[in-house]
Backbone as JSON, one array per atom type, in Angstrom:
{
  "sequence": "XXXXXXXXXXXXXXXXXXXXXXXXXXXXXXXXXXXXXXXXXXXXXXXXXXXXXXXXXXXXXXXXXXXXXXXXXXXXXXXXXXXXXXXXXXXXXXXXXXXXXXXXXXXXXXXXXXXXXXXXXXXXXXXXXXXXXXXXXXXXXXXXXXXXXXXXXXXXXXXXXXXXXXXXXXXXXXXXXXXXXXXXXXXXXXXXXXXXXXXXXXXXXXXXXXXXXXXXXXXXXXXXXXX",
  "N": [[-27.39, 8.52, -9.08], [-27.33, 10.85, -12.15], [-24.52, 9.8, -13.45], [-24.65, 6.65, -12.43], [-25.81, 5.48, -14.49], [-24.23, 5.84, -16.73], [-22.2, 3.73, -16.27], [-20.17, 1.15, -17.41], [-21.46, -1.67, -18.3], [-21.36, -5.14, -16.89], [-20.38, -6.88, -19.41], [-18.31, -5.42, -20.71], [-16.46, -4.82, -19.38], [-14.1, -5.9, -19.65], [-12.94, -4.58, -22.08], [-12.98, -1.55, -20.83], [-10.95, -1.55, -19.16], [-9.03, -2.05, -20.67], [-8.93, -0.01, -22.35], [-8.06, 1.64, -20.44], [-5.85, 1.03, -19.16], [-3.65, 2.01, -21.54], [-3.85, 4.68, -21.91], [-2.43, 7.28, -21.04], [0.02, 5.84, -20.68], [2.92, 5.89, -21.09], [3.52, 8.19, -19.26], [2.36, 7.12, -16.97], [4.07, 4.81, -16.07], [6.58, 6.29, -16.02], [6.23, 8.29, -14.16], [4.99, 6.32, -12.13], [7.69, 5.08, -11.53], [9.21, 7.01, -11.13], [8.53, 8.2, -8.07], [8.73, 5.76, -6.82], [11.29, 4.92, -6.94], [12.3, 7.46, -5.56], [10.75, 7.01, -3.02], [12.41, 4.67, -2.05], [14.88, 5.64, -1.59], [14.74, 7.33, 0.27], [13.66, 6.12, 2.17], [15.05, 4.07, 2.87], [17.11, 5.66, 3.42], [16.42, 7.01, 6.02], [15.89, 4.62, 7.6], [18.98, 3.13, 7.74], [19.52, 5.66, 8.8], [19.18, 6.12, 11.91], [17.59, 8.86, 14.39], [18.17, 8.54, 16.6], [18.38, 6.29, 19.09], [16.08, 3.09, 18.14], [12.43, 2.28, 19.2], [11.44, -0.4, 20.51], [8.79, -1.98, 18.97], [5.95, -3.16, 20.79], [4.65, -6.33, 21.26], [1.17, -7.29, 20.93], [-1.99, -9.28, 22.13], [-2.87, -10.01, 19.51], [-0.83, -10.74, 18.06], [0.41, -12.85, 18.74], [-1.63, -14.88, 18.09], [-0.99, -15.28, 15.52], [0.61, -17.41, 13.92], [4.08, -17.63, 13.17], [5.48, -17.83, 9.72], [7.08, -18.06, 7.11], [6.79, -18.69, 5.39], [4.81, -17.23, 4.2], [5.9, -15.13, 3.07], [6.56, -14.32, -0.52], [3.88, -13.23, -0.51], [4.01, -10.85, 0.48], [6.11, -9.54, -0.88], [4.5, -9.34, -2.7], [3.2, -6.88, -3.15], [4.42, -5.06, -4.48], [3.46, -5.34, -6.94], [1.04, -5.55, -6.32], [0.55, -2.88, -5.8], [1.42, -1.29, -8.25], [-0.44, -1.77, -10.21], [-2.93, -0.49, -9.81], [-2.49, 2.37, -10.18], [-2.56, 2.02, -13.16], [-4.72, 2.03, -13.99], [-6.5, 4.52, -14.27], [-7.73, 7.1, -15.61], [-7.27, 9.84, -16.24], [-6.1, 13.24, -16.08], [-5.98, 14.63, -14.06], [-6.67, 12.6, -11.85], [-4.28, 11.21, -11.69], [-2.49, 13.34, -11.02], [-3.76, 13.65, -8.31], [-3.9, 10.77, -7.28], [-0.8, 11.25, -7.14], [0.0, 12.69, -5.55], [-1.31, 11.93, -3.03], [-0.73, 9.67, -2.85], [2.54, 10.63, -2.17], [2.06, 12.24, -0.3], [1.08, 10.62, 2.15], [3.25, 8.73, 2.35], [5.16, 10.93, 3.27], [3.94, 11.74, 5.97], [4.42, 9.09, 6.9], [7.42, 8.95, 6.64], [8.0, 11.19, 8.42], [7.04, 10.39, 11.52], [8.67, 8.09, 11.63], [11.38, 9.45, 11.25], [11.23, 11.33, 13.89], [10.72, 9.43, 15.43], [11.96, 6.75, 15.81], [11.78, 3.0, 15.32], [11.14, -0.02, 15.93], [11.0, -3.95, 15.75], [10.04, -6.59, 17.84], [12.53, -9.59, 18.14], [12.31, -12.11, 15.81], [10.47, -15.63, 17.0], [11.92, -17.38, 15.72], [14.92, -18.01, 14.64], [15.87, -15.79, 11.36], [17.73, -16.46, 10.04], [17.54, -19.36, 9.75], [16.43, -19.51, 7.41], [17.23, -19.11, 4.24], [15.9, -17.22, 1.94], [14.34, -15.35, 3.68], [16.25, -14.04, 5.67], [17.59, -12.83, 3.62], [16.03, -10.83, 3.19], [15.81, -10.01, 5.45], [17.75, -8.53, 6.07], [18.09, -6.87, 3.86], [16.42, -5.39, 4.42], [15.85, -4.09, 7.09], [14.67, -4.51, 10.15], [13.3, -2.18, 10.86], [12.06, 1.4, 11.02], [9.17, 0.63, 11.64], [6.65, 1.76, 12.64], [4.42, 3.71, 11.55], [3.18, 1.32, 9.45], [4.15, 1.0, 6.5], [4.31, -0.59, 4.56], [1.57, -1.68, 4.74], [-0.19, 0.56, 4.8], [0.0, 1.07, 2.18], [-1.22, -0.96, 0.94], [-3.67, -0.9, 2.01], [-4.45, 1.45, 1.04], [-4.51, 1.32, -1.61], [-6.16, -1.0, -2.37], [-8.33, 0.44, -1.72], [-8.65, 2.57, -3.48], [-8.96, 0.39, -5.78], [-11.4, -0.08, -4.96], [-12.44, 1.7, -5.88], [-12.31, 2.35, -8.55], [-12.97, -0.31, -9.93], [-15.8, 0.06, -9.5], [-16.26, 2.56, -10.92], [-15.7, 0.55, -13.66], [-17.65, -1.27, -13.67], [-16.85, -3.59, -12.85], [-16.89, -7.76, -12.27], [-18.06, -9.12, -9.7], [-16.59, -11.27, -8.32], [-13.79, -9.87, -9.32], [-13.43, -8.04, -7.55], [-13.59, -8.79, -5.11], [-11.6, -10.42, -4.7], [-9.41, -8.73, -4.93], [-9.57, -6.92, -2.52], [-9.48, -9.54, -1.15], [-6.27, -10.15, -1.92], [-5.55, -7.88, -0.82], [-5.96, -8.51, 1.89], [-4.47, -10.56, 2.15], [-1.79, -9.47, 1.94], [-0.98, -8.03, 3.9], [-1.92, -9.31, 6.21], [0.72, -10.97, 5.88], [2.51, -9.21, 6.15], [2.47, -9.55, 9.76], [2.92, -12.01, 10.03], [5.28, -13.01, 8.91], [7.01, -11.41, 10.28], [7.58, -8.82, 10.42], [6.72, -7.03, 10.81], [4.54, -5.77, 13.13], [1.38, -6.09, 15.02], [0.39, -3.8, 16.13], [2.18, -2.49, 14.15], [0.6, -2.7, 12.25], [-1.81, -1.95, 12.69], [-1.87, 1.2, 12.53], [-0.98, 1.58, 10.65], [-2.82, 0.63, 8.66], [-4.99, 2.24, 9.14], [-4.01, 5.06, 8.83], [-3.2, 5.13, 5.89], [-6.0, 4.44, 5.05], [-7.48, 6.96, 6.17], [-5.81, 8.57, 4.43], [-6.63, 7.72, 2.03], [-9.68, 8.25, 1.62], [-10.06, 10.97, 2.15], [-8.48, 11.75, 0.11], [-10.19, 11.1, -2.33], [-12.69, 11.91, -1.51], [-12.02, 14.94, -2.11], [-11.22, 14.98, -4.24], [-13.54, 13.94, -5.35], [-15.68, 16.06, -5.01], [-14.15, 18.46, -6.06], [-14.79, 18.66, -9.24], [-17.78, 19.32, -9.12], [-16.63, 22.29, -7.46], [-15.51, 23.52, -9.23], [-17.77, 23.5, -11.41]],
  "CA": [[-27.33, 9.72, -9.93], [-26.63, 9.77, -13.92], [-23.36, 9.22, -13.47], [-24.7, 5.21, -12.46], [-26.49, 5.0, -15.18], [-22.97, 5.33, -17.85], [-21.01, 2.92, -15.83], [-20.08, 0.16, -18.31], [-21.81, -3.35, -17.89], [-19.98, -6.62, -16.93], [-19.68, -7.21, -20.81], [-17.4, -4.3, -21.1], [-15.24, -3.96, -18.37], [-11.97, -5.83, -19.97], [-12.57, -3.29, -22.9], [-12.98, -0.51, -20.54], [-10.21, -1.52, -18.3], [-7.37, -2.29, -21.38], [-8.51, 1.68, -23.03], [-7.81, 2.45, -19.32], [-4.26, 1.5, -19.16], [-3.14, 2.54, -22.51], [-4.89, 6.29, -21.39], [-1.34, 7.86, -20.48], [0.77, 4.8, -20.51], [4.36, 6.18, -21.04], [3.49, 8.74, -17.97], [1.98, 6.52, -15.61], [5.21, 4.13, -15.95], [7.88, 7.04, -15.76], [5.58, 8.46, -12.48], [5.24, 5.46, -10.72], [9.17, 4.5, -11.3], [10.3, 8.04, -9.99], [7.88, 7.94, -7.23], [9.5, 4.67, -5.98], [12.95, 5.44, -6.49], [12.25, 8.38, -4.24], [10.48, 6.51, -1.58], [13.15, 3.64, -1.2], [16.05, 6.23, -1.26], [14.51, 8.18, 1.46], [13.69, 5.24, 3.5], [16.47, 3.44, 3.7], [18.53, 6.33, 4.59], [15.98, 6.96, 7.11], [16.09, 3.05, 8.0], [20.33, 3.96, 8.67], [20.38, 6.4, 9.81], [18.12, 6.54, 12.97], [17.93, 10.11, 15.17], [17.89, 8.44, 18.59], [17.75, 4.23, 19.5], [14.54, 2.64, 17.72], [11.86, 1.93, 20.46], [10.34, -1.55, 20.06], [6.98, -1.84, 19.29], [5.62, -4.55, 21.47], [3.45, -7.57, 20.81], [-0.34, -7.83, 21.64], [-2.16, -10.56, 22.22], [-3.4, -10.93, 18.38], [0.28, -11.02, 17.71], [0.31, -14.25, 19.33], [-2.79, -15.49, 17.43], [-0.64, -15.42, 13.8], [2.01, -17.74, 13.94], [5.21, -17.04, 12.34], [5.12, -18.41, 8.75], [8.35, -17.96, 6.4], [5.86, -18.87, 3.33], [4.28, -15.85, 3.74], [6.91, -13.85, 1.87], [5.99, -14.21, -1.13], [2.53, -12.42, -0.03], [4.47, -9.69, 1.29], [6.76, -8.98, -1.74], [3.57, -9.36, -3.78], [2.68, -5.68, -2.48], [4.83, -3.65, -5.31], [2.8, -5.92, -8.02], [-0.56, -4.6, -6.65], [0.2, -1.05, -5.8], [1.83, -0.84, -9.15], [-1.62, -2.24, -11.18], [-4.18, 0.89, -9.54], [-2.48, 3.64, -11.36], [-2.29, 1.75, -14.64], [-6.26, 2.11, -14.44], [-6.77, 6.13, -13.74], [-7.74, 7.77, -16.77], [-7.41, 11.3, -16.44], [-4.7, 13.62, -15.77], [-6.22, 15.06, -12.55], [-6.62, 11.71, -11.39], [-3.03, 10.76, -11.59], [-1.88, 14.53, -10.06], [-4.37, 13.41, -7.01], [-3.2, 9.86, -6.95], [0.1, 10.94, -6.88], [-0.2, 13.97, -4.18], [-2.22, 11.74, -1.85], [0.87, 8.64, -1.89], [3.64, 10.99, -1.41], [1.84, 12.72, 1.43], [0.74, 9.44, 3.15], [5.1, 8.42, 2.38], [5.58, 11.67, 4.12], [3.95, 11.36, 6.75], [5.32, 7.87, 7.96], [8.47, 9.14, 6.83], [8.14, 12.0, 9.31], [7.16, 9.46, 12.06], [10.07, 7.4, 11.4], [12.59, 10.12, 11.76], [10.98, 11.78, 15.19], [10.21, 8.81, 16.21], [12.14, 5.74, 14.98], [10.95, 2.16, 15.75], [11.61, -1.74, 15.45], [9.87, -5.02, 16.08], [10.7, -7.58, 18.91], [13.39, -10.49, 17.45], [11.58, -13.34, 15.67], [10.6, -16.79, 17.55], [12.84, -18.53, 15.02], [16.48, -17.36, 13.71], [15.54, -16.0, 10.4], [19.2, -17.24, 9.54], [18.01, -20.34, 9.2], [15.3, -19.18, 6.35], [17.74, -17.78, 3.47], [14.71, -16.2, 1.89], [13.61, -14.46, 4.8], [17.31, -13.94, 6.24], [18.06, -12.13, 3.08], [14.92, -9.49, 3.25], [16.06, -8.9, 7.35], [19.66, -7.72, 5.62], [17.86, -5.6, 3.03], [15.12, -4.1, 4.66], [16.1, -4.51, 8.62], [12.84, -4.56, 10.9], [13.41, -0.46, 11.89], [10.93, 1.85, 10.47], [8.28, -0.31, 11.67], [5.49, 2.06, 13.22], [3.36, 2.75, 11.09], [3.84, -0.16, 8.49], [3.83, 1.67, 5.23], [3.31, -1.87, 3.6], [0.0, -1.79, 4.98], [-0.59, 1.66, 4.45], [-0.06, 1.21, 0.91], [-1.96, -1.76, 0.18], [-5.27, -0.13, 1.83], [-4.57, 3.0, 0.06], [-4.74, 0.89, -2.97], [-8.18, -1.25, -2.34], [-9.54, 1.67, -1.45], [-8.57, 3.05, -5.01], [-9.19, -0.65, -6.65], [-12.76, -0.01, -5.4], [-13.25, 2.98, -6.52], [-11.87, 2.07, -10.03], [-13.79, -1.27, -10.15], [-16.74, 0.29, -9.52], [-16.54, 2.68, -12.25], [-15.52, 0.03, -14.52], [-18.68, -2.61, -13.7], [-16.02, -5.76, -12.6], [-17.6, -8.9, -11.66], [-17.69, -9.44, -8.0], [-15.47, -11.86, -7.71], [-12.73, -9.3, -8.95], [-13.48, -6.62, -6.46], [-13.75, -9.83, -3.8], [-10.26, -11.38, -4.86], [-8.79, -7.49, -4.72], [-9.63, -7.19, -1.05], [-8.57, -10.94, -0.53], [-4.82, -9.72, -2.19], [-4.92, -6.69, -0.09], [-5.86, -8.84, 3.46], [-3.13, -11.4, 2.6], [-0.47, -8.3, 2.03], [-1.88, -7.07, 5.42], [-1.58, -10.89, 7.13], [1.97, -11.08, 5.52], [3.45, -8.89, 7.57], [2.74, -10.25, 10.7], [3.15, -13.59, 9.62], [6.79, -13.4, 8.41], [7.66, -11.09, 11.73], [8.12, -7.82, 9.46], [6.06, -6.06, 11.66], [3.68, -6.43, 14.58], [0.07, -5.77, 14.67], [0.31, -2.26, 16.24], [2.16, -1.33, 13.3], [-0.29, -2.91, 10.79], [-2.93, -1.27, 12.7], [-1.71, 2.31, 12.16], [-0.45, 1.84, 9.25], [-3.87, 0.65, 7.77], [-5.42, 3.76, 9.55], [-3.35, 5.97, 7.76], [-3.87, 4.55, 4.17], [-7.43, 4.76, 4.94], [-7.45, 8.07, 6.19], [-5.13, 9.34, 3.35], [-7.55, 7.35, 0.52], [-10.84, 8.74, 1.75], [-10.15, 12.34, 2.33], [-8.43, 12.4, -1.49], [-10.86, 10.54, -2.88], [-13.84, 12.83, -1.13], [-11.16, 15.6, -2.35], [-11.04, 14.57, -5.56], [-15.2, 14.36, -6.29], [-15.59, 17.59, -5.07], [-13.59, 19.4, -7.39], [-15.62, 19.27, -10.54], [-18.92, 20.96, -8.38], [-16.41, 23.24, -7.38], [-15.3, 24.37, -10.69], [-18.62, 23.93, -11.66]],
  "C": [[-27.14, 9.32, -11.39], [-25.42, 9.56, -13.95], [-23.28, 7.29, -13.3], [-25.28, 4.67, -13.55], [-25.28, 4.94, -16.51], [-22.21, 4.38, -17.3], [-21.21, 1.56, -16.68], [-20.74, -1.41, -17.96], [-20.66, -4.4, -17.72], [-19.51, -6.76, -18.14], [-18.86, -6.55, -21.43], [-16.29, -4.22, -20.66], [-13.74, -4.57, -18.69], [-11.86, -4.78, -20.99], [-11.85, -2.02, -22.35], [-11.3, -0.88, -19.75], [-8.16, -1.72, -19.25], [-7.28, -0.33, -21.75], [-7.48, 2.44, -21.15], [-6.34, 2.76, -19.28], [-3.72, 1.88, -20.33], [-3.11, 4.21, -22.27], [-3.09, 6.46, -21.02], [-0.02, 6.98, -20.19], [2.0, 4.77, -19.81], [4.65, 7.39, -19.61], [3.15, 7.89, -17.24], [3.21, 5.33, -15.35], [6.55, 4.93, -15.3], [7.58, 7.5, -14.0], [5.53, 7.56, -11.68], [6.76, 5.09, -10.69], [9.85, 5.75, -10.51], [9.72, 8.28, -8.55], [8.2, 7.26, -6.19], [10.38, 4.26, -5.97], [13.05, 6.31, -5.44], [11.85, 8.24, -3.0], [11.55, 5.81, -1.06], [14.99, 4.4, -0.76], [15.98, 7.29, 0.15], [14.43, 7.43, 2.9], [14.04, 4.2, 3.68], [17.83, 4.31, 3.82], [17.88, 6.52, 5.83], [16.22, 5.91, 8.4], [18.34, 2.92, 8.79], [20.97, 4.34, 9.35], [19.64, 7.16, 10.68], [18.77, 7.99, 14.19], [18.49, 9.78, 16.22], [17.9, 6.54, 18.21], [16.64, 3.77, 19.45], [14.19, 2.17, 19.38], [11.44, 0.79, 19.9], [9.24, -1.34, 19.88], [6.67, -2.71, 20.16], [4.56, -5.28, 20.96], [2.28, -7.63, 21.71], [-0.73, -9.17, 21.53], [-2.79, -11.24, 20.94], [-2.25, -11.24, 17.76], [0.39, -12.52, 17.78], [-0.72, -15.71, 18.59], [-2.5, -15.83, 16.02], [0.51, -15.93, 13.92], [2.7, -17.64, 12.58], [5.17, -18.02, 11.42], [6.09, -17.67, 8.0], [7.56, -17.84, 4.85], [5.06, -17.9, 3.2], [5.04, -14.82, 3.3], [6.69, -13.48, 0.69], [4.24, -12.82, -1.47], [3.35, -11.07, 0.39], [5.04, -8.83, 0.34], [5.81, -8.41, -3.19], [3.07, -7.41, -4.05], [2.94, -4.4, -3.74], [4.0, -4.02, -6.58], [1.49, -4.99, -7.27], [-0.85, -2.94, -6.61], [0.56, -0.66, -7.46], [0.6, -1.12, -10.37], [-3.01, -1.59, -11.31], [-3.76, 1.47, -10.47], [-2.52, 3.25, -12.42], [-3.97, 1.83, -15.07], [-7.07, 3.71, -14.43], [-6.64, 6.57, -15.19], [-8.04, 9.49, -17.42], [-6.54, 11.93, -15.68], [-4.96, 13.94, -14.03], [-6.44, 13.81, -11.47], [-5.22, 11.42, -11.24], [-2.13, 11.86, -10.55], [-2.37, 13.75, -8.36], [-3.65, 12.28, -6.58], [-1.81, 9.92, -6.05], [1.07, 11.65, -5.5], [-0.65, 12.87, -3.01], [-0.47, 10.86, -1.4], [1.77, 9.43, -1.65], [3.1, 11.78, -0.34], [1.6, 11.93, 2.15], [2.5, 8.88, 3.29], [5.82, 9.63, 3.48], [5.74, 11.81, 5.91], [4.2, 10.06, 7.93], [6.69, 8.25, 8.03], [9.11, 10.57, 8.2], [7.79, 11.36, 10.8], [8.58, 8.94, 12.39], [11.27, 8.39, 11.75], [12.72, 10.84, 13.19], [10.96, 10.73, 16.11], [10.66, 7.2, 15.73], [11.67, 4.29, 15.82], [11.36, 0.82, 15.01], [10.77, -2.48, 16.04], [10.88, -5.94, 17.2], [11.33, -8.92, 17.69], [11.98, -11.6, 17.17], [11.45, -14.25, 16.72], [11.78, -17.51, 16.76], [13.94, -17.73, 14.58], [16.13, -17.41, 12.26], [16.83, -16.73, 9.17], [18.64, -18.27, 8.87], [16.4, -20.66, 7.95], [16.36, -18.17, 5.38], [17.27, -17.01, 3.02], [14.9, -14.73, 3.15], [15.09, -13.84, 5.55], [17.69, -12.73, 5.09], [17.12, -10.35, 2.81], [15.45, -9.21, 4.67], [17.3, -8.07, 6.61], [19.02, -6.16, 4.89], [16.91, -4.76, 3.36], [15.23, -4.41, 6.35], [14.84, -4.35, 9.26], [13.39, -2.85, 11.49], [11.86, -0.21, 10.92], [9.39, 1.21, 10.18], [7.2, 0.38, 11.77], [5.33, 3.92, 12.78], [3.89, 2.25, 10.03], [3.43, 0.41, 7.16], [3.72, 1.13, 4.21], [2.23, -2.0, 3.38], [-0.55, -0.79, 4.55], [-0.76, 1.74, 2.97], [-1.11, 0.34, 0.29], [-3.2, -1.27, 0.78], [-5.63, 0.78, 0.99], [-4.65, 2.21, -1.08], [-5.91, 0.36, -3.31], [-8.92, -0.46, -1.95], [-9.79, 2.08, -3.38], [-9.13, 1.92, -5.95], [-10.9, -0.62, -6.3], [-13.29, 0.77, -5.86], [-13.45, 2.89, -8.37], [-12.7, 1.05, -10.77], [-15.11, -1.03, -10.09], [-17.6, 0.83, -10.69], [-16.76, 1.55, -13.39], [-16.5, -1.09, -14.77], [-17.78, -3.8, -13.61], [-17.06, -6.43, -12.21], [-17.26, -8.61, -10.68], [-16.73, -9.88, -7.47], [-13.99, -10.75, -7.92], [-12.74, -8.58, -7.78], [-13.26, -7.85, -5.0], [-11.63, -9.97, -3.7], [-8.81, -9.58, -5.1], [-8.16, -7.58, -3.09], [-8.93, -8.34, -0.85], [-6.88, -10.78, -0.92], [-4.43, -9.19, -0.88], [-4.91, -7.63, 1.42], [-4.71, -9.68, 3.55], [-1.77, -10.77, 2.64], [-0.45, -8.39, 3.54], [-1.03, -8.2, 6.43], [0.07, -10.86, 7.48], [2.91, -10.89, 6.68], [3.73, -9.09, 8.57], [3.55, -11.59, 10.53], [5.23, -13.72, 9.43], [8.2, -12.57, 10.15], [8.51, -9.93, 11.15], [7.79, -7.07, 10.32], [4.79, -6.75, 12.7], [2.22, -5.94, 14.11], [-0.32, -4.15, 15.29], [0.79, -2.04, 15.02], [1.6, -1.67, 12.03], [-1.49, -2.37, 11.4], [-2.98, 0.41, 12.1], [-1.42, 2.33, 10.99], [-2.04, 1.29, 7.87], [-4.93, 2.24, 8.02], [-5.2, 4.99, 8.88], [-3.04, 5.66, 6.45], [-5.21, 4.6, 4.26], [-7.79, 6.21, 5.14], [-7.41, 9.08, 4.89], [-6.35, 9.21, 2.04], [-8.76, 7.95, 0.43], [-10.78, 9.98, 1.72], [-9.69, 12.48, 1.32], [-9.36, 12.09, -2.49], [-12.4, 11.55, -2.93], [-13.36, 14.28, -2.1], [-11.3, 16.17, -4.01], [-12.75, 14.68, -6.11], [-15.63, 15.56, -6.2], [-15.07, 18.67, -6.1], [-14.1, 19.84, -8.69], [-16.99, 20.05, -9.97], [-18.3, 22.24, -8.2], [-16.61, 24.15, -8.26], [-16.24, 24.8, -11.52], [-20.0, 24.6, -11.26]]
}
């Protein structure tokens, strides 16, 4: 359509992509900080203070196929760096309303999960004791509120958005490649460190995909409407 025909060339897109974040700056900082004050206060009282005795999730057999890896933490913590680097690229107010409607209804709904239905992972192979790293994330974030994995959920919901954004903006390939490759090693992470299992990185990518596509569809619609 003509809309492909304004999308900025490769020789543009750090221009286009610095006006981007400047575009609303001092809002898109204050919004994403109250945003994720309000998620981690909700779910770690949730995390707490469970209705009923978490159910395990159990381990499949691709569980088995990702051995446990301590050095994947890093990768895991990396998660608030990339969700926090989409919205700094959204350059229009109705974009940011949508953005910010879609994540707290996708937060909702795990968080409504989680409280009907609370949930934990089977004990590591190894005593994370003897990983202070990794010993000190079981303390602060305990393996409950496992299913669905709202780590995962977030980082799809975000390469979904990083392609949509990159697209506009004409990136090189390799960014849009090395996006995805972030988001699969978030994804990996989790298993890997024994945060969560692969049921709840399956649902939990399900529902970040879900959530991203139907606001996204949501979201183009709206100007035909109006117009």
């Amino acid at each position: 359509m003509d809309a492909a025909l304004t999308l900025p060339t490769y020789g543009t897109w750090l221009r286009e992509g610095g006006s981007r974040i400047w575009r609303f700056l001092v809002i898109k900082f204050l919004g994403t900080t109250a945003i994720m004050v309000a998620f981690f206060i909700v779910y770690f009282w949730l995390l707490n203070h469970p209705r009923m005795p978490p159910t395990t999730v159990p381990r499949v057999f691709l569980d088995h196929l990702i051995p446990f890896w301590p050095g994947a933490l890093p990768l895991y913590l990396s998660l608030w760096a990339y969700v926090i680097l989409a919205p700094t690229l959204l350059r229009t107010p109705r974009e940011l309303v949508s953005y910010s409607v879609a994540a707290i209804a996708m937060s909702a709904i795990g968080f409504a999960v989680f409280y009907f239905w609370p949930t934990t992972v089977p004990s590591p192979e190894v005593d994370p004791q003897q990983m202070p790293t990794l010993a000190h994330l079981k303390i602060v974030d305990a393996t409950g509120n496992a299913f669905p994995s709202l780590h995962v959920a977030f980082a799809i919901y975000t390469a979904l958005w990083f392609r949509r954004l990159f697209r506009e903006m004409g990136t090189r390939p390799w960014i849009r490649a090395a996006s995805w490759g972030w988001c699969a090693a978030i994804v990996y992470s989790t298993v890997a460190i024994r945060q969560h299992v692969v049921l709840d990185a399956l649902s939990g990518g399900a529902l970040g995909f879900v959530v991203a596509v139907v606001q996204q569809r949501l979201l183009d619609r709206a100007p035909k409407a109006a117009g």
